[in-house]
Wavefront OBJ file of the C-alpha trace (Angstrom):
o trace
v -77.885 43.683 56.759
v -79.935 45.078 53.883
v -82.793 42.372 52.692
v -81.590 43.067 49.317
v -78.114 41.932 50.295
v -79.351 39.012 52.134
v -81.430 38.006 48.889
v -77.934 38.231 47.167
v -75.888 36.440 49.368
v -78.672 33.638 49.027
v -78.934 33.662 45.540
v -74.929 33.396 45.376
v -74.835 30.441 47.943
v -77.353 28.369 46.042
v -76.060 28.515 42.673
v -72.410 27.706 44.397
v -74.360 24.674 45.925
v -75.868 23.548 42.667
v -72.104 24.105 40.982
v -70.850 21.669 43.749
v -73.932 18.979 43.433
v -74.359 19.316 40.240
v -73.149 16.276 38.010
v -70.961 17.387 35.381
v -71.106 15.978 31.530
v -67.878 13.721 32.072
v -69.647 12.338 35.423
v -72.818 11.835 33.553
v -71.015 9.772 30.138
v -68.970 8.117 32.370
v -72.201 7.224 34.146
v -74.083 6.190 31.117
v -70.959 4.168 30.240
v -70.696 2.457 33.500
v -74.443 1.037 33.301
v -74.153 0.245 29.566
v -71.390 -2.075 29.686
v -72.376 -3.457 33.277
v -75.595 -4.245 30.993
v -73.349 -5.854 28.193
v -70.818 -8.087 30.704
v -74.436 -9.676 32.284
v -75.779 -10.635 28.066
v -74.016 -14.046 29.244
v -75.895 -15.997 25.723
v -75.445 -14.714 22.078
v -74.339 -15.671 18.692
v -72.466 -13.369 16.139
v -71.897 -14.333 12.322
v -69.980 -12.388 9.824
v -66.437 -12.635 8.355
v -62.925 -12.144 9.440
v -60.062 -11.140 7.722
v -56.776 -11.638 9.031
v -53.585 -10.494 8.234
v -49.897 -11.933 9.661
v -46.527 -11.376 8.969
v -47.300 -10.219 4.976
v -49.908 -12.680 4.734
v -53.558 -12.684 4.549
v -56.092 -14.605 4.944
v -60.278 -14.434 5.563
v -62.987 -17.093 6.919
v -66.342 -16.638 7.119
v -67.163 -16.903 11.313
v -69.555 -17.982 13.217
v -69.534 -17.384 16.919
v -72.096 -18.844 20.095
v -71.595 -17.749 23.403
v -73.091 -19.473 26.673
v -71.833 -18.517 30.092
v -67.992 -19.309 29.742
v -68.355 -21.608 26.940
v -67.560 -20.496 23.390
v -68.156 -22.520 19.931
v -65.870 -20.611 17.268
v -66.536 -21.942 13.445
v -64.518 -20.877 10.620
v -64.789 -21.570 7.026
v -63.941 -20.866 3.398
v -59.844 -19.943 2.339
v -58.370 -19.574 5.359
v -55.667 -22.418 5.336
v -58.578 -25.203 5.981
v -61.781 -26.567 5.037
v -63.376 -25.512 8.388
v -62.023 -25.465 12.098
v -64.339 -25.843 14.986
v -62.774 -24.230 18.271
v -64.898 -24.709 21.294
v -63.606 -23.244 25.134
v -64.980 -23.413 28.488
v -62.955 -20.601 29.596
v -59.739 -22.568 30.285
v -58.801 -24.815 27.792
v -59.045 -24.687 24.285
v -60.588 -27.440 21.666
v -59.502 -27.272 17.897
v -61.087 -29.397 15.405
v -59.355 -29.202 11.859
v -59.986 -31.951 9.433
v -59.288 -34.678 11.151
v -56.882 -33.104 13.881
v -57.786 -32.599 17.385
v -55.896 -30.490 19.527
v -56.203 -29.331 23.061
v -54.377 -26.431 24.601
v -54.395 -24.306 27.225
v -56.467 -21.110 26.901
v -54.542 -18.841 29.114
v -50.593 -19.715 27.279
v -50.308 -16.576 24.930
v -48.339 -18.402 22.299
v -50.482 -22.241 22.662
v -52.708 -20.552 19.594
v -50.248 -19.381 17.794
v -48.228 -22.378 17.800
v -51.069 -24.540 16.892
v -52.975 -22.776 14.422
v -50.380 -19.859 13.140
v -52.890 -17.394 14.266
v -52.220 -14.600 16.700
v -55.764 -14.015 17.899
v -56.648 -13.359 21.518
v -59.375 -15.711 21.714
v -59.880 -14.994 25.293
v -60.362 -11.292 25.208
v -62.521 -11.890 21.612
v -66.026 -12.820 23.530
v -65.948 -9.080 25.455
v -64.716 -7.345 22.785
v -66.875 -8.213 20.868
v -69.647 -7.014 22.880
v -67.965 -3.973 22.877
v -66.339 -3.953 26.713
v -62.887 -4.357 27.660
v -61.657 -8.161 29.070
v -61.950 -8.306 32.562
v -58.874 -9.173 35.149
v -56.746 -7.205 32.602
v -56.619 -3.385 33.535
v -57.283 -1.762 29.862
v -55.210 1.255 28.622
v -57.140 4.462 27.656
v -60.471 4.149 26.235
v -62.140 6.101 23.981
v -66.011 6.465 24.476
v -68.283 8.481 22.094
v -72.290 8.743 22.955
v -72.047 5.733 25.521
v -69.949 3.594 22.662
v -66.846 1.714 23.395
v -64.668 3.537 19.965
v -61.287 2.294 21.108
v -59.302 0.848 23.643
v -55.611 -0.805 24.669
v -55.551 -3.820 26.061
v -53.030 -6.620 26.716
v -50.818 -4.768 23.824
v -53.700 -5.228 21.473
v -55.251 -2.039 19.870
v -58.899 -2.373 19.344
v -61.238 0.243 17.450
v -64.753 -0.228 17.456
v -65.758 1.380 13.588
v -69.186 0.346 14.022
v -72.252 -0.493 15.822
v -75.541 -1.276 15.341
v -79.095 -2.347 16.727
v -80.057 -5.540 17.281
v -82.753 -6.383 19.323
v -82.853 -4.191 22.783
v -78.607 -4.021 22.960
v -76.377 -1.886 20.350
v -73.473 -4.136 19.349
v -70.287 -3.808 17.177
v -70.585 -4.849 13.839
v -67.231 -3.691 12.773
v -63.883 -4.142 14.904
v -60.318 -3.827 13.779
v -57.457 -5.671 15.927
v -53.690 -5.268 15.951
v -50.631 -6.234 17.573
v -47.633 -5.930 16.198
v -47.629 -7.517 12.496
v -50.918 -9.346 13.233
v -54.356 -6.821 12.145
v -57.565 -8.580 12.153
v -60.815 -7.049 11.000
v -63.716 -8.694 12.111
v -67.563 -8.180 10.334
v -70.603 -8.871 11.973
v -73.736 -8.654 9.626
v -76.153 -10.423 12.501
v -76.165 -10.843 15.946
v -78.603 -13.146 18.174
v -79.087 -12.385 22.212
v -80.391 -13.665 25.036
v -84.264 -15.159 24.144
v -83.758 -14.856 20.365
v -81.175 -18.173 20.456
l 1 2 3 4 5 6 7 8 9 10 11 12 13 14 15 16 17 18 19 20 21 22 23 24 25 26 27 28 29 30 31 32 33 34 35 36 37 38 39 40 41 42 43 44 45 46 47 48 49 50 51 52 53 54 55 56 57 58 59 60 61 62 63 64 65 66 67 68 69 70 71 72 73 74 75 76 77 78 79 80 81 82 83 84 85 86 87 88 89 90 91 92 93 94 95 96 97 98 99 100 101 102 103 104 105 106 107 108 109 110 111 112 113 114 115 116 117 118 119 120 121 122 123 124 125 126 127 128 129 130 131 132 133 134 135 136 137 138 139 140 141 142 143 144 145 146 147 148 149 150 151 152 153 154 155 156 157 158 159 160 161 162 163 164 165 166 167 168 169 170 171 172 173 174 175 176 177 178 179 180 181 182 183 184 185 186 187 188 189 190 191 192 193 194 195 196 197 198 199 200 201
């Protein structure tokens, strides 16, 4: 054999070994994806604050919100117009606690119609604290999801459709500050103008 053909035969073999080792730009998002929410499901302490706007069978409603997160306990506050005064819905991951007025009721967290039933809203309030974030809920396997520069843009999940129009920078994570939620004839819309992590609370 010919040096010049063995040089070729070499130079062919390691560029069909770099093809093969090579990550590819799919592996690499995916990648970059796969340590970014990782990163997001451990921020275990934060508060959001903003305003939702809900809308349900031809009627709508907003609230101004106001949402703390630690561990598996949530404290949900909403006031202004919508249908009350203020309502103070606090979780530990199972069961729900709604404070209206002077009504108190308690409900299971996992029953998908206890909220509706209660409060007329058709909210997943479980799947809320990780979409928010920006990641899908876990134990439920999501439906496609759409991810753009290492952002969560959309996803299906539990037949809700959630699209992620916005993000922003707060602190050393990049959060959603604007969310849109259907199902059916519920759509929610969901602000967030500040968000508070980790050391910051």
């Amino acid at each position: 054999m010919t040096r010049s053909l063995t040089v070729t035969l070499l130079t062919v073999l390691a560029l069909l070994a770099g093809c093969a080792s090579s990550p590819t730009a799919t592996d690499s998002a995916q990648s970059s994806w796969g340590q970014r929410s990782l990163r997001l499901a451990q921020l275990q302490n934060w508060q959001a604050e903003g305003k939702l706007a809900l809308r349900n069978a031809g009627q709508a409603e907003s609230a101004n919100l106001l949402w703390r997160q630690r561990g598996k306990h949530s404290e949900l506050q909403l006031s202004g117009p919508l249908g009350m005064a203020a309502t103070r819905i606090t979780s530990d991951g199972k069961t729900l606690d709604i404070q209206r007025g002077n009504e108190h009721q308690q409900m299971d967290i996992s029953s998908p119609h206890a909220i509706q039933l209660n409060t007329g809203w058709d909210l997943p309030l479980a799947a809320l604290p990780y979409w928010l974030r920006g990641i899908p809920q876990p134990g439920a396997a999501p439906g496609e999801l759409q991810i753009e520069q290492e952002l969560l843009r959309s996803l299906q999940q539990d037949g809700w459709q959630v699209e992620f129009q916005g993000y922003a920078t707060f602190g050393t994570y990049t959060l959603p500050t604007r969310l849109q939620v259907k199902r059916g004839a519920t759509s929610a819309r969901l602000v967030i103008r500040h968000w508070l992590t980790g050391d910051e609370l």
